[in-house]
C-alpha positions in Angstrom: 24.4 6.4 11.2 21.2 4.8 10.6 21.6 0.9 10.0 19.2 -1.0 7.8 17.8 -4.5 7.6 17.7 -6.3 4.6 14.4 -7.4 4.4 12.9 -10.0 1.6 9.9 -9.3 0.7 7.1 -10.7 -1.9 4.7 -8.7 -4.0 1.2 -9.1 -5.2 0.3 -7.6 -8.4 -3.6 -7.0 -9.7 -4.3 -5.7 -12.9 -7.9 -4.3 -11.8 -9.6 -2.9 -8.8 -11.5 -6.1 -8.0 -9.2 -8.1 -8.5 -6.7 -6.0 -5.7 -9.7 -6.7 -3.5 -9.5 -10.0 -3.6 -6.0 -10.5 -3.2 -6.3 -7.6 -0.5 -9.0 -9.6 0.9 -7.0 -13.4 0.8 -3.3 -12.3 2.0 -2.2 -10.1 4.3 -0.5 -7.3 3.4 1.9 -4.3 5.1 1.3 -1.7 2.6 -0.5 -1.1 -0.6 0.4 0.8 -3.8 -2.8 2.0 -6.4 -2.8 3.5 -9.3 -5.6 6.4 -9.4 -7.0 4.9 -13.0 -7.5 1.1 -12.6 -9.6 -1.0 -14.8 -13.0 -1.3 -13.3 -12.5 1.3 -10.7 -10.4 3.6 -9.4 -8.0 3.6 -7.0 -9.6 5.7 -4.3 -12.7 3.5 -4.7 -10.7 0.3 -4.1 -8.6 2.2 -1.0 -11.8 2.9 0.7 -13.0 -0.8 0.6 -9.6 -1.9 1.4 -9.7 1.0 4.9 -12.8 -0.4 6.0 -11.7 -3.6 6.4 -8.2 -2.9 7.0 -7.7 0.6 8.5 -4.1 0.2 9.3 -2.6 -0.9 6.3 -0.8 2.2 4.7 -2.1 2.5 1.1 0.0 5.0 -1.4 -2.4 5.9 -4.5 0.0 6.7 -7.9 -1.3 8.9 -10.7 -0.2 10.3 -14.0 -2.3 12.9 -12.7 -0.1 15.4 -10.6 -3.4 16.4 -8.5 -6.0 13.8 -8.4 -9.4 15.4 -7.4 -9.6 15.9 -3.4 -12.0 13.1 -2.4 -9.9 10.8 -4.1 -7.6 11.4 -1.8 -9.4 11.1 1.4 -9.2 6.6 2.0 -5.0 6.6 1.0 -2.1 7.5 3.4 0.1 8.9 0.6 -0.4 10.3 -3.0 2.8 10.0 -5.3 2.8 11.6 -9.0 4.4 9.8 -11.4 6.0 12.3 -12.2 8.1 12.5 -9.2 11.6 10.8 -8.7 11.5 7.0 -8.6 13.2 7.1 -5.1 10.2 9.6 -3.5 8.2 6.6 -3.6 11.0 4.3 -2.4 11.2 6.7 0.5 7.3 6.6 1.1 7.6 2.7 1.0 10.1 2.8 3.1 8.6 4.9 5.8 5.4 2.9 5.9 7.4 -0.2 6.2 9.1 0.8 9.0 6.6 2.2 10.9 4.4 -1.2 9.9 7.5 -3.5 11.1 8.0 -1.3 14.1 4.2 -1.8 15.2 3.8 -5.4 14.1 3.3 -8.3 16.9 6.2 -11.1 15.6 5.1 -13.4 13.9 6.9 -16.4 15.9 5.2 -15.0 19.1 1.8 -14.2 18.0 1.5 -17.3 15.8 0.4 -14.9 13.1 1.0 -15.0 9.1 4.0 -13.5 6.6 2.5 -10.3 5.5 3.3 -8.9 2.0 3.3 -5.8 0.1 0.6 -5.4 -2.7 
């Protein structure tokens, strides 16, 4: 039996590619979730300048699309169709969470921030 943790989280939301870069850029994060087509630029576009700066945050890209062209899938750790179940992308967040938790210095002994999904 696998026991969970509740865990109370906060979310940023960006209605554009630049400005999930800023917010990106200003607040740490544990995992990101694009959309493919995002005002200003698309989501692969925005997951490559968030994976150079940031190369272990997990970053899921979304589309209406159910196969986004291949390069647009090379910057993101997960692609999810929308078209898919609801709870597919509850299991990706999930995973990434726990694997982000289970990695992650603590915060009271590293003297680091609260990170937060975007």
């Amino acid at each position: 039996m696998k026991i969970r943790t509740l865990i109370i989280a906060s979310a940023l939301v960006a209605t554009s590619g630049a400005e999930a870069l800023q917010l990106f850029a200003s607040h740490p994060v544990d995992l990101v979730l694009l959309d493919y087509h995002m005002l200003g630029m698309n989501g692969d576009v925005v997951a490559e300048r968030m994976k150079t700066g940031e190369p272990d945050v997990p970053i899921a890209l979304l589309s209406a699309d159910d196969e986004p062209p291949e390069h647009a899938l090379r910057w993101v750790d997960a692609f999810v169709s929308k078209s898919e179940s609801p709870a597919n992308l509850l299991q990706i967040v999930e995973h990434f969470l726990d694997l982000r938790f289970l990695f992650a210095p603590l915060d009271g002994l590293t003297g680091g921030r609260g990170r937060r999904a975007a």
